[in-house]
PDB file of N, CA, C and O in Angstrom, chain B, residues numbered from 101:
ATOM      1  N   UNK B 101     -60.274  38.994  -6.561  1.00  0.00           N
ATOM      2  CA  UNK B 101     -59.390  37.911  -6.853  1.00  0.00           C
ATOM      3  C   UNK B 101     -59.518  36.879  -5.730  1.00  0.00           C
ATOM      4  O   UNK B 101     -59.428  37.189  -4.542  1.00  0.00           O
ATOM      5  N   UNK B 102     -59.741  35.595  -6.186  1.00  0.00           N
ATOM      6  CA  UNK B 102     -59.538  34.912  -5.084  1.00  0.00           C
ATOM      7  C   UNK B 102     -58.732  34.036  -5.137  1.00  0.00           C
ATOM      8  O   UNK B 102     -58.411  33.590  -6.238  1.00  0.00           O
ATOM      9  N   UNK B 103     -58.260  33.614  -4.144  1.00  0.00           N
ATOM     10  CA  UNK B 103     -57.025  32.671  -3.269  1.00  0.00           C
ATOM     11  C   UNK B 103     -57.560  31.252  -2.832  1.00  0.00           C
ATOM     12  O   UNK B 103     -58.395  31.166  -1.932  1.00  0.00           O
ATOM     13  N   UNK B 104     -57.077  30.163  -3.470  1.00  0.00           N
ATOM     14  CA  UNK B 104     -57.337  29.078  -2.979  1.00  0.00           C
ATOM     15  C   UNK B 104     -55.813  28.090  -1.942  1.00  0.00           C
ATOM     16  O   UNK B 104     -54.743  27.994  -2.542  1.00  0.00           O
ATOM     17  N   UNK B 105     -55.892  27.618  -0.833  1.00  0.00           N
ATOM     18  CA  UNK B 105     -54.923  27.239  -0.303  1.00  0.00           C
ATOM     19  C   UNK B 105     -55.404  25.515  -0.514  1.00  0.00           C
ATOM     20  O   UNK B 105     -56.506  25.000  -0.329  1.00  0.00           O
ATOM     21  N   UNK B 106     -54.280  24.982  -0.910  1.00  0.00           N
ATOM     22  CA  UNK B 106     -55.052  23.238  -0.628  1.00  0.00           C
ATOM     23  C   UNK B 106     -54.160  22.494  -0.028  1.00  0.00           C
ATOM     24  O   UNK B 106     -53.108  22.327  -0.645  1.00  0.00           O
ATOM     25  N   UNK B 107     -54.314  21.819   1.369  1.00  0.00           N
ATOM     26  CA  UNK B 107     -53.620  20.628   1.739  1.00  0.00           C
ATOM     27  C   UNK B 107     -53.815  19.806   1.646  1.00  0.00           C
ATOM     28  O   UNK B 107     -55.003  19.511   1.520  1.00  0.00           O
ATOM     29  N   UNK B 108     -52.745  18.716   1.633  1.00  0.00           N
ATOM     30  CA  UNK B 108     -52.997  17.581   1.157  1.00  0.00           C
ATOM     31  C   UNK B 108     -52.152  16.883   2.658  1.00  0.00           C
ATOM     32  O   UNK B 108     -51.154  17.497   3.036  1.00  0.00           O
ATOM     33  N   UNK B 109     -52.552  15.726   3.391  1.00  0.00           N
ATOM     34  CA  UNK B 109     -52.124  15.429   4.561  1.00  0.00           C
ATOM     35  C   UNK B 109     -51.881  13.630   3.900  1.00  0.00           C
ATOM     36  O   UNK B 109     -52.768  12.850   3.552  1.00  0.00           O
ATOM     37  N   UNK B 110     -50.551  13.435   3.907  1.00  0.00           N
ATOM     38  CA  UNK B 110     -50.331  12.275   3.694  1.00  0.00           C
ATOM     39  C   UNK B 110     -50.166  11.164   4.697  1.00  0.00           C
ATOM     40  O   UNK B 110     -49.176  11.368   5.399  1.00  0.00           O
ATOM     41  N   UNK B 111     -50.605  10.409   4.901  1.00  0.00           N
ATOM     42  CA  UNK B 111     -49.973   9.283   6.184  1.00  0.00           C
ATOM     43  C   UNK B 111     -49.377   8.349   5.331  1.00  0.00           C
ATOM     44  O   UNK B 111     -49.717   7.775   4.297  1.00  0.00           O
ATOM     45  N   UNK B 112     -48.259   8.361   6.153  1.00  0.00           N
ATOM     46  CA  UNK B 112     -47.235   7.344   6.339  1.00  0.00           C
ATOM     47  C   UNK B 112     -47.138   6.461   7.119  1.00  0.00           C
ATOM     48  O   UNK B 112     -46.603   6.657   8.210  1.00  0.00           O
ATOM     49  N   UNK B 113     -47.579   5.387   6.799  1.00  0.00           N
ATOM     50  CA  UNK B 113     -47.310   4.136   7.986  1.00  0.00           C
ATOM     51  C   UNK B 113     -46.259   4.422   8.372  1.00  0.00           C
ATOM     52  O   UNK B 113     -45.620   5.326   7.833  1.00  0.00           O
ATOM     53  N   UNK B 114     -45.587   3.422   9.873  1.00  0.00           N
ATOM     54  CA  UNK B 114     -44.178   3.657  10.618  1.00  0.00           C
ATOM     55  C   UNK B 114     -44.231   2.435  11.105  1.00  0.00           C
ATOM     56  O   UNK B 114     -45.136   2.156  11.892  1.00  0.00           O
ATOM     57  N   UNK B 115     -43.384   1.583  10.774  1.00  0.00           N
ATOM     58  CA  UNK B 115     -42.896   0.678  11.196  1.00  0.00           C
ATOM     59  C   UNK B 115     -41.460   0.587  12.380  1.00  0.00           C
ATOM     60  O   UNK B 115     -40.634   1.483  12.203  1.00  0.00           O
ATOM     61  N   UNK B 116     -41.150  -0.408  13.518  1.00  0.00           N
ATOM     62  CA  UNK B 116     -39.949  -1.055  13.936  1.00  0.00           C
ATOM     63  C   UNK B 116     -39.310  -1.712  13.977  1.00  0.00           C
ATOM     64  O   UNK B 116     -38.380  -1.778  14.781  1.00  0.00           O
ATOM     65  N   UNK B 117     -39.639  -2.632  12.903  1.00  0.00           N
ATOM     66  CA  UNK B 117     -39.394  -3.563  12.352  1.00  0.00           C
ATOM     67  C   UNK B 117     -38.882  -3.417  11.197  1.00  0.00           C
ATOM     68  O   UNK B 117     -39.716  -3.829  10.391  1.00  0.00           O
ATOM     69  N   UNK B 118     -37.495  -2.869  10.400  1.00  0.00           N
ATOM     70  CA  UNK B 118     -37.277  -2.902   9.456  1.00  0.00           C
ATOM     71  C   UNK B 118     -35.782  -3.743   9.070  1.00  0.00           C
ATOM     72  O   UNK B 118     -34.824  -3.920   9.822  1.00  0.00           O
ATOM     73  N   UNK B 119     -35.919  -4.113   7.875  1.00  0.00           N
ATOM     74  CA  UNK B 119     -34.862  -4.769   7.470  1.00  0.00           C
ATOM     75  C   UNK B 119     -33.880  -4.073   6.430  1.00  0.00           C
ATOM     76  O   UNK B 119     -34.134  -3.674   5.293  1.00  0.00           O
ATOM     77  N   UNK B 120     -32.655  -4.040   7.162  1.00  0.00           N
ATOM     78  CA  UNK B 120     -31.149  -3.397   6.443  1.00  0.00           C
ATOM     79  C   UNK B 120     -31.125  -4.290   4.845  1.00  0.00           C
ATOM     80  O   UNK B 120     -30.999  -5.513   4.793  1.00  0.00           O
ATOM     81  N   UNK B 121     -31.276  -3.377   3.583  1.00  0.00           N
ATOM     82  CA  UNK B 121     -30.714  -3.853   2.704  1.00  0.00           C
ATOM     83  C   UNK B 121     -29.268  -3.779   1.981  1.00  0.00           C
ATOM     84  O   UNK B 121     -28.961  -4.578   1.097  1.00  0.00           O
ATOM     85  N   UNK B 122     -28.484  -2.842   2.391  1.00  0.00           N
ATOM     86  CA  UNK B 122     -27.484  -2.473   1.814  1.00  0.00           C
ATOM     87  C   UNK B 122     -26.235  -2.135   2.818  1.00  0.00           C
ATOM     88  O   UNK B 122     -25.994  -0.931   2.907  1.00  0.00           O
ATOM     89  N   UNK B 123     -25.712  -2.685   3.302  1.00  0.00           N
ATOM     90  CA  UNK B 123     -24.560  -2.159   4.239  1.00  0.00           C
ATOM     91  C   UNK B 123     -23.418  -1.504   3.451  1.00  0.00           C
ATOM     92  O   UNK B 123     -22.835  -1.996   2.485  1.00  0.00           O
ATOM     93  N   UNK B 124     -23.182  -0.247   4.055  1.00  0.00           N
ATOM     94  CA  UNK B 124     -21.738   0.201   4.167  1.00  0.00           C
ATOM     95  C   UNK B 124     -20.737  -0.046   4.793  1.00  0.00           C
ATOM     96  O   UNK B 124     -20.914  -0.204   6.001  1.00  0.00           O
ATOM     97  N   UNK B 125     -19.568  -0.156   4.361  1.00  0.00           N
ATOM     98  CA  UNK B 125     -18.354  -0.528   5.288  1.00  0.00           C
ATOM     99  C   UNK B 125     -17.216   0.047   4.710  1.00  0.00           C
ATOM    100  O   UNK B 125     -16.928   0.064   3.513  1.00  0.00           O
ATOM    101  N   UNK B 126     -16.497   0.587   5.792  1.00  0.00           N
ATOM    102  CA  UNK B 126     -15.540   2.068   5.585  1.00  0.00           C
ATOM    103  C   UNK B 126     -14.243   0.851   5.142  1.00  0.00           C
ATOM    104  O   UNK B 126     -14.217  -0.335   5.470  1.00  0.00           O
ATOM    105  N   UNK B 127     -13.325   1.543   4.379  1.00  0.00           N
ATOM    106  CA  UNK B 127     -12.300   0.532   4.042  1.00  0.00           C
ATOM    107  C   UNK B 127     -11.195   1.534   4.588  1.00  0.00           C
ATOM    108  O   UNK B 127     -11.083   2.503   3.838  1.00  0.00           O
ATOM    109  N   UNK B 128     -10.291   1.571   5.762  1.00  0.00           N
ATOM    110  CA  UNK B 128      -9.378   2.296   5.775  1.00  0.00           C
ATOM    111  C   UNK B 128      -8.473   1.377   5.603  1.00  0.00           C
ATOM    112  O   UNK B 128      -8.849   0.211   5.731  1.00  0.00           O
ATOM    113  N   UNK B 129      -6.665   1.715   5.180  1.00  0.00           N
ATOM    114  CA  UNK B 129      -5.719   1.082   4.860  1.00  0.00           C
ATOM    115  C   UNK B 129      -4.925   1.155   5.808  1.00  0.00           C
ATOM    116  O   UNK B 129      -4.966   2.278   6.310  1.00  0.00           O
ATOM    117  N   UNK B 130      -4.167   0.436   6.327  1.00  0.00           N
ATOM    118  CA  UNK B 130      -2.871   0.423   7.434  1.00  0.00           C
ATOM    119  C   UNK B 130      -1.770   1.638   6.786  1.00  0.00           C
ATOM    120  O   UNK B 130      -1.079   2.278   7.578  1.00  0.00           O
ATOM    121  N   UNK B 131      -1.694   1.835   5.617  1.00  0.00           N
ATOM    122  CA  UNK B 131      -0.796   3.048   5.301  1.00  0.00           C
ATOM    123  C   UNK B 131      -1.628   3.798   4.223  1.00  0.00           C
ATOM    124  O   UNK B 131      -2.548   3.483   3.467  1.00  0.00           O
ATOM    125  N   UNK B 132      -0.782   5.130   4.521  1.00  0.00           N
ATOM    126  CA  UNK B 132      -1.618   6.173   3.559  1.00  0.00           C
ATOM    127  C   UNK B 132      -0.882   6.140   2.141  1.00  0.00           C
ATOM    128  O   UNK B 132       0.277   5.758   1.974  1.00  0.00           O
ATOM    129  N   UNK B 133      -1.814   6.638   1.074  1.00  0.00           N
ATOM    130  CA  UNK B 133      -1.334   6.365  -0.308  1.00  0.00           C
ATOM    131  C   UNK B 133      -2.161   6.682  -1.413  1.00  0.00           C
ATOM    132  O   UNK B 133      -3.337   7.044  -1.381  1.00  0.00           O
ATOM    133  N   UNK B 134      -1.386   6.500  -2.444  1.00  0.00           N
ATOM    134  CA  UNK B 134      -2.458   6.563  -3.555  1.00  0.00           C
ATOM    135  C   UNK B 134      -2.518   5.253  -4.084  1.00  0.00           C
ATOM    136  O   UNK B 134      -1.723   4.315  -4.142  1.00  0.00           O
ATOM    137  N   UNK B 135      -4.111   5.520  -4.592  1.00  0.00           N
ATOM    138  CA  UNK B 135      -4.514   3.791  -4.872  1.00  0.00           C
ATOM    139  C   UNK B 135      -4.280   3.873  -6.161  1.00  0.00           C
ATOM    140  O   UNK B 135      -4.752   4.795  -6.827  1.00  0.00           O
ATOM    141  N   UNK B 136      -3.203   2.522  -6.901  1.00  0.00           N
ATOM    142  CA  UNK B 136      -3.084   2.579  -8.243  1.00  0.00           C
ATOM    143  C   UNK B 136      -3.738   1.815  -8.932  1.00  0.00           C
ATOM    144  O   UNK B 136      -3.728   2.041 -10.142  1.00  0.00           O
ATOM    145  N   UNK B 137      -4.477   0.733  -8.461  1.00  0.00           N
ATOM    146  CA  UNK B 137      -5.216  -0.238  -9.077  1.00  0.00           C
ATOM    147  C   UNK B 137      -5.956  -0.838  -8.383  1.00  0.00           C
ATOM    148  O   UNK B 137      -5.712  -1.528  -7.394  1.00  0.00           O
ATOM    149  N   UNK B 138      -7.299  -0.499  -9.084  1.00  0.00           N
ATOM    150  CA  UNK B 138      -8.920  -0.799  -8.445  1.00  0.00           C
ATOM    151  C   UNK B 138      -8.790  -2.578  -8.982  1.00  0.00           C
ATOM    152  O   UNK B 138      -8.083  -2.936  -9.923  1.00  0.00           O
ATOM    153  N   UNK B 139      -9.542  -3.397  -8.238  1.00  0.00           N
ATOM    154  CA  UNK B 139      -9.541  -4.497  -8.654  1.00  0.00           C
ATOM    155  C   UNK B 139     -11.154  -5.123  -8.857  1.00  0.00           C
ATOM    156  O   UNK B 139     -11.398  -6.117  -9.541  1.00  0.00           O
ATOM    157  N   UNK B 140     -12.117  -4.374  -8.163  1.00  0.00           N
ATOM    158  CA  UNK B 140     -13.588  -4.554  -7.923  1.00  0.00           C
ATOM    159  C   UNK B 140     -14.311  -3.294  -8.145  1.00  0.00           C
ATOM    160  O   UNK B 140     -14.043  -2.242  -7.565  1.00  0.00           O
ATOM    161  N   UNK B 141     -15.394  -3.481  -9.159  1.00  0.00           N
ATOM    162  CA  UNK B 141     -16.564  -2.392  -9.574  1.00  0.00           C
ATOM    163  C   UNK B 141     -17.190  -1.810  -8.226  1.00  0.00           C
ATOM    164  O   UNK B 141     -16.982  -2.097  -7.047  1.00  0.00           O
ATOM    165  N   UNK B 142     -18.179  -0.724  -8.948  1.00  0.00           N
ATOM    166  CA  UNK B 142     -18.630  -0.468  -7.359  1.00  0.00           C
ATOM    167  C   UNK B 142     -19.754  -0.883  -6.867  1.00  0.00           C
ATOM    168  O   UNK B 142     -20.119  -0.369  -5.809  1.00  0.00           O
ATOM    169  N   UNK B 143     -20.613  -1.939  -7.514  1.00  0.00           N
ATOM    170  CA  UNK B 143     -21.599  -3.096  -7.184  1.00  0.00           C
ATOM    171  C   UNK B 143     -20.732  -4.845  -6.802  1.00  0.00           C
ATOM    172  O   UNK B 143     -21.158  -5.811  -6.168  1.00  0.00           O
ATOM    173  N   UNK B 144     -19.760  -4.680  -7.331  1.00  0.00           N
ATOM    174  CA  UNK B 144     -19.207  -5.751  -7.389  1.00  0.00           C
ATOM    175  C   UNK B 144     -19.366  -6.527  -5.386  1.00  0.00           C
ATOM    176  O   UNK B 144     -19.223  -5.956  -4.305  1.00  0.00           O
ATOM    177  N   UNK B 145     -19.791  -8.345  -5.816  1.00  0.00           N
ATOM    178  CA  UNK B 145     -19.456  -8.860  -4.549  1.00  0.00           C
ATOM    179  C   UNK B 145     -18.106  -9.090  -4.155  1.00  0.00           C
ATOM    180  O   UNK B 145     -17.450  -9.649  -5.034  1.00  0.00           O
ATOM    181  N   UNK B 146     -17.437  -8.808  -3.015  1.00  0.00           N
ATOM    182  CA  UNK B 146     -16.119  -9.089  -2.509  1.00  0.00           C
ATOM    183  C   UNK B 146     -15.835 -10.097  -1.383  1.00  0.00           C
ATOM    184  O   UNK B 146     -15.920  -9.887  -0.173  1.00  0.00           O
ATOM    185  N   UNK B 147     -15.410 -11.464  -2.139  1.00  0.00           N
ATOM    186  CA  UNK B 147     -14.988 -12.570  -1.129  1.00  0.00           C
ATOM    187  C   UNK B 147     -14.082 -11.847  -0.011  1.00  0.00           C
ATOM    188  O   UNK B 147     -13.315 -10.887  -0.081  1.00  0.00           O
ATOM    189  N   UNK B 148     -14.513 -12.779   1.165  1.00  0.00           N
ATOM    190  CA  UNK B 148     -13.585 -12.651   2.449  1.00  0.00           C
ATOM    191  C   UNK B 148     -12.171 -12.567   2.225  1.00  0.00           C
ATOM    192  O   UNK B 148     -11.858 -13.376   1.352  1.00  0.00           O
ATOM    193  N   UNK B 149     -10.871 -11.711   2.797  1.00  0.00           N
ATOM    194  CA  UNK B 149      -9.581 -11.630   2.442  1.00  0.00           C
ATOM    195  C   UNK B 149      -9.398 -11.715   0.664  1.00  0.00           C
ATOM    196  O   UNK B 149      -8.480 -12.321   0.113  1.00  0.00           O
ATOM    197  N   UNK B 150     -10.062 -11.259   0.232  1.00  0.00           N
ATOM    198  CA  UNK B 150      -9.838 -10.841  -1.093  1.00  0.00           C
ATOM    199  C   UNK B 150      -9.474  -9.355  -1.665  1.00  0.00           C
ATOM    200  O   UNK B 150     -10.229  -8.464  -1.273  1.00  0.00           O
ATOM    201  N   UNK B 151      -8.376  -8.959  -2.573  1.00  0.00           N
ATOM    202  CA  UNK B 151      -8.103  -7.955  -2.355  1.00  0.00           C
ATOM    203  C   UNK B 151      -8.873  -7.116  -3.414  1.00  0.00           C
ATOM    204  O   UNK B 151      -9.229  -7.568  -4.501  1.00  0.00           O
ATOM    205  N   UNK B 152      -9.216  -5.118  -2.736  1.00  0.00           N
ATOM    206  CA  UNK B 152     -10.157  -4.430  -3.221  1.00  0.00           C
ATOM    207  C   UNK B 152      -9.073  -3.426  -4.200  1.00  0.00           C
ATOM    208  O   UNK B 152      -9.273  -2.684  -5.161  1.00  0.00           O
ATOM    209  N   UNK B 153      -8.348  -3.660  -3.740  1.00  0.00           N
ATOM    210  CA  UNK B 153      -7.175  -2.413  -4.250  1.00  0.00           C
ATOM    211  C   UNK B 153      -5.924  -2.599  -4.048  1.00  0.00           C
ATOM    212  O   UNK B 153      -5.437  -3.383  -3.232  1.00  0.00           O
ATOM    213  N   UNK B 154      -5.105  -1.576  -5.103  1.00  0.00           N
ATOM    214  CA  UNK B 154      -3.620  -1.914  -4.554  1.00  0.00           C
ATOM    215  C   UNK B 154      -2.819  -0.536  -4.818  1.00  0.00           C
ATOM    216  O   UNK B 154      -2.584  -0.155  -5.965  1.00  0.00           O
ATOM    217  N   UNK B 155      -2.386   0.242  -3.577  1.00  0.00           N
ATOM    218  CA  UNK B 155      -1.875   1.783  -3.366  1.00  0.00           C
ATOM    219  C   UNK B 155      -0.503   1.346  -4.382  1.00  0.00           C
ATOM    220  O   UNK B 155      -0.050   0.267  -4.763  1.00  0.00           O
ATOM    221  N   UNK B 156      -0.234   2.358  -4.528  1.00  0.00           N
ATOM    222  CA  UNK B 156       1.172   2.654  -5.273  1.00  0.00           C
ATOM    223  C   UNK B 156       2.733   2.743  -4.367  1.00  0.00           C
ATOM    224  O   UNK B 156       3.260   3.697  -3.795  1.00  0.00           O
ATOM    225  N   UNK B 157       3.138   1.419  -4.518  1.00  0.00           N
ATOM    226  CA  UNK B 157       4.174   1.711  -3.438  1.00  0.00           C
ATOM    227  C   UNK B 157       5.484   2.354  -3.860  1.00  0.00           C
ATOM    228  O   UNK B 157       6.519   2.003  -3.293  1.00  0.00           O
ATOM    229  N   UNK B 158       5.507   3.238  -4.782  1.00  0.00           N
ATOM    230  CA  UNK B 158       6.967   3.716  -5.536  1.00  0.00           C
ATOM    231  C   UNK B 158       7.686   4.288  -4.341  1.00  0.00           C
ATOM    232  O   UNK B 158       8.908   4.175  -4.437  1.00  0.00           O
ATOM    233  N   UNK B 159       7.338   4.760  -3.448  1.00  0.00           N
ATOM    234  CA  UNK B 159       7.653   5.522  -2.516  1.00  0.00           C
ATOM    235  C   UNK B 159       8.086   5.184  -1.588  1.00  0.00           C
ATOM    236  O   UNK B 159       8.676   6.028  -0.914  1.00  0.00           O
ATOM    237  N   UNK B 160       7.998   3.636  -1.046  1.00  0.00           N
ATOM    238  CA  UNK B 160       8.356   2.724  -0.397  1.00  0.00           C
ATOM    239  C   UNK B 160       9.504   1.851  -0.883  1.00  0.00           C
ATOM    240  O   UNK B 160      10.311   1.479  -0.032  1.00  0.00           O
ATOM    241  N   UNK B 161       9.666   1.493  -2.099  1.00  0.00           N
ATOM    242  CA  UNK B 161      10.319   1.122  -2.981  1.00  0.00           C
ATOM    243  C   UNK B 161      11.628   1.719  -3.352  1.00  0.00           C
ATOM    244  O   UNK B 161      12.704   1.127  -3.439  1.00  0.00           O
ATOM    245  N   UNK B 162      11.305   3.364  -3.620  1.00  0.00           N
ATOM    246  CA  UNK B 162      12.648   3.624  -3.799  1.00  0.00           C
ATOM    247  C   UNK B 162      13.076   4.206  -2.054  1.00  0.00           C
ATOM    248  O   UNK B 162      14.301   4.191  -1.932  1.00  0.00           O
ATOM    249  N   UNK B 163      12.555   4.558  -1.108  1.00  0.00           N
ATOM    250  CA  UNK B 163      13.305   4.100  -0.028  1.00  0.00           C
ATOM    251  C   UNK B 163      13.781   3.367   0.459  1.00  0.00           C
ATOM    252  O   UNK B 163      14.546   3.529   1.410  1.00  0.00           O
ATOM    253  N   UNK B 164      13.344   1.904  -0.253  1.00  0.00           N
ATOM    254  CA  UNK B 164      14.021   0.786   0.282  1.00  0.00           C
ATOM    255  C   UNK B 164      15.152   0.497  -0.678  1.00  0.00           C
ATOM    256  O   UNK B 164      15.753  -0.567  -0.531  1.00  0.00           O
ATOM    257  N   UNK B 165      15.406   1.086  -1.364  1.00  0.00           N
ATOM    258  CA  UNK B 165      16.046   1.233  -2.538  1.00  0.00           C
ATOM    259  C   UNK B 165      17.541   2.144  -1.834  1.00  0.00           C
ATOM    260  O   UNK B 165      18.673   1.781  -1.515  1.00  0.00           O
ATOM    261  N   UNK B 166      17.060   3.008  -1.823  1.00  0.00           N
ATOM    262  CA  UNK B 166      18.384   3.989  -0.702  1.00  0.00           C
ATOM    263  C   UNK B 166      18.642   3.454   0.543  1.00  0.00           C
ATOM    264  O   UNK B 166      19.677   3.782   1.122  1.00  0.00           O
ATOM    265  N   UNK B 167      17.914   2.731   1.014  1.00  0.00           N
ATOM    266  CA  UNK B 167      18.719   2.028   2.342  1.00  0.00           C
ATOM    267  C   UNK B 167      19.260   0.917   1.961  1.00  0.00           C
ATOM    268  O   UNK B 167      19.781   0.377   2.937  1.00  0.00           O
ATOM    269  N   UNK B 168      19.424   0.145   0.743  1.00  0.00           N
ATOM    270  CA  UNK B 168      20.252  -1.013   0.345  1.00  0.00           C
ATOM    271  C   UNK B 168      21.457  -0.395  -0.182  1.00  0.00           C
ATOM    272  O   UNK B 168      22.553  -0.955  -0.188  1.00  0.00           O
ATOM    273  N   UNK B 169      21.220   0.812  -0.639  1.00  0.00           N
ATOM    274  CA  UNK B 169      22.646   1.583  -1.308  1.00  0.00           C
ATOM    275  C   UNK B 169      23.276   1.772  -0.297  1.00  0.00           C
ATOM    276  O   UNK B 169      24.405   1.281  -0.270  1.00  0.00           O
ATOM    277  N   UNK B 170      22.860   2.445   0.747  1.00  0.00           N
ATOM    278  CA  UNK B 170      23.244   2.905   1.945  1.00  0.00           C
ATOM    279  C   UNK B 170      24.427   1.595   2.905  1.00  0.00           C
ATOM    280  O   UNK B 170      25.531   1.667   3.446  1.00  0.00           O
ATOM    281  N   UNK B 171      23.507   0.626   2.704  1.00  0.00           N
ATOM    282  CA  UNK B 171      24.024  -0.563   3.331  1.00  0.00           C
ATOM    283  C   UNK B 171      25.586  -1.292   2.696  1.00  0.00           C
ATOM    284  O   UNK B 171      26.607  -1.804   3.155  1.00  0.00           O
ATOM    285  N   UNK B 172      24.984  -0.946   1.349  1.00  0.00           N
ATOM    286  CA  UNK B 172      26.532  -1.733   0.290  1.00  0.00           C
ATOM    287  C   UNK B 172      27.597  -0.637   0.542  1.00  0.00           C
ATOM    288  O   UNK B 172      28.693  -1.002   0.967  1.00  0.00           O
ATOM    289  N   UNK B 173      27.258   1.279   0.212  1.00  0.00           N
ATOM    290  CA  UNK B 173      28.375   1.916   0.911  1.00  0.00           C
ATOM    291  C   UNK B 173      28.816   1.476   2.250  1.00  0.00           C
ATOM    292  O   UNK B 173      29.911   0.915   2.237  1.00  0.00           O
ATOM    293  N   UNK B 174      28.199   1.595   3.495  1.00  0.00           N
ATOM    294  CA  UNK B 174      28.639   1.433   4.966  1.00  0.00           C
ATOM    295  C   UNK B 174      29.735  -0.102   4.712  1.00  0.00           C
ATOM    296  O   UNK B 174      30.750  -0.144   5.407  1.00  0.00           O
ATOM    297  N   UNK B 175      29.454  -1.353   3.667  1.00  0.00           N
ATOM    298  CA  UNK B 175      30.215  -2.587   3.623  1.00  0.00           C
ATOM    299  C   UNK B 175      31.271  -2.219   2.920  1.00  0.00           C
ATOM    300  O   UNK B 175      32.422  -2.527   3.231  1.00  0.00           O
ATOM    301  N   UNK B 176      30.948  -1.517   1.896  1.00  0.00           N
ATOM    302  CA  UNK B 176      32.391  -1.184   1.528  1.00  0.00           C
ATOM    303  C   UNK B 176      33.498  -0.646   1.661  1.00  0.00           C
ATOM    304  O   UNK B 176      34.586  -0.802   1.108  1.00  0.00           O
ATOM    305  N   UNK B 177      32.846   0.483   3.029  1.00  0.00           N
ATOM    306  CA  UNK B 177      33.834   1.040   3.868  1.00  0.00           C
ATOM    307  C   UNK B 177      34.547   0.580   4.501  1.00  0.00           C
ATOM    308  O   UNK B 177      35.673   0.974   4.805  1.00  0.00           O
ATOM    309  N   UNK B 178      33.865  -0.562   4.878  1.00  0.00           N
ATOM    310  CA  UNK B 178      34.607  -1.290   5.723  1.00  0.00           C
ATOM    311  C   UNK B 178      35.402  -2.588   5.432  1.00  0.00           C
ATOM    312  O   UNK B 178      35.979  -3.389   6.167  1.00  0.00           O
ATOM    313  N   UNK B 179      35.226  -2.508   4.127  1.00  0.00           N
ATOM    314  CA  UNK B 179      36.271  -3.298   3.339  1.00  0.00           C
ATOM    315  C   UNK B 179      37.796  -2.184   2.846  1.00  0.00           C
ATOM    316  O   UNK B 179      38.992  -2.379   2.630  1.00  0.00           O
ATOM    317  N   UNK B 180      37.163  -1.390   2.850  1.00  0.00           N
ATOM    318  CA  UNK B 180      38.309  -0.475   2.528  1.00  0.00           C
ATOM    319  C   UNK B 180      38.848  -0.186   3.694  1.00  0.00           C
ATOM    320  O   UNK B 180      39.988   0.263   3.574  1.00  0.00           O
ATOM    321  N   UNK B 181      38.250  -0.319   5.390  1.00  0.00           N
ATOM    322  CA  UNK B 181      39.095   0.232   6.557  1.00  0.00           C
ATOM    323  C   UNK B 181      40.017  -0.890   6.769  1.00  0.00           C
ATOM    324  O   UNK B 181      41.074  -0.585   7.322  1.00  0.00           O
ATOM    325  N   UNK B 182      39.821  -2.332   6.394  1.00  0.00           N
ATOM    326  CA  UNK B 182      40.434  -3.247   6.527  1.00  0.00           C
ATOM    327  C   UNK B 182      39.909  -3.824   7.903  1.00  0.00           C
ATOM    328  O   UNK B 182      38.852  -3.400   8.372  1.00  0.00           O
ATOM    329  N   UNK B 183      41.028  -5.281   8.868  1.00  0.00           N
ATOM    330  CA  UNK B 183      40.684  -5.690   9.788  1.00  0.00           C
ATOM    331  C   UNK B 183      40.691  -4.890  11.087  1.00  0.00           C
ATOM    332  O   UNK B 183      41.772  -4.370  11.363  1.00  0.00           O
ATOM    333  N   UNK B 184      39.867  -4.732  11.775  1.00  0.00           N
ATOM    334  CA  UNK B 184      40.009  -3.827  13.281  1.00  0.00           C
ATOM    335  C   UNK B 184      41.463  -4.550  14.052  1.00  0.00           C
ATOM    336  O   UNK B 184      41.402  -5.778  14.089  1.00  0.00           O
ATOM    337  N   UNK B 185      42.368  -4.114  14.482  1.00  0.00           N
ATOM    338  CA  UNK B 185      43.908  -5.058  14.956  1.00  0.00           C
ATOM    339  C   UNK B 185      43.432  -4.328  16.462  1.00  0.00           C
ATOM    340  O   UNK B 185      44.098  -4.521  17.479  1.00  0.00           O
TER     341      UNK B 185
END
């Protein structure tokens, strides 16, 4: 039986000179969240200060929501303690 081995030796030019076609750029957000609405594909071009997304602020919302309740109880208490004499 015989055995044949075959290499094949490819060259690759190497250049230092090369040119970036595609940049990545990390998008982190000032707060953490879930994103509820994409506004740009994922080829899509994105003008400067244009927005990519928009997180779901329910969570922000109804906390700000309980600190206005919060605020009208604490006034009304103090409509009910009357004037400080």
């Amino acid at each position: 039986m015989r055995r044949e081995i075959t290499l094949i030796f490819y060259n690759h030019p190497s250049t230092t000179n090369a040119t970036l076609y595609f940049r990545t750029v990390p998008i982190v957000p000032d707060a953490s969240g879930r994103v509820a609405e994409v506004y740009v594909g994922f080829s899509d071009r994105v003008a400067k200060g244009a927005p990519i997304f928009r997180l779901d602020s329910s969570t922000q919302e109804a906390a700000a929501e309980s600190a206005r309740r919060k605020i009208a109880e604490t006034d009304a208490e103090l409509i009910v303690a009357g004037p400080i004499s």
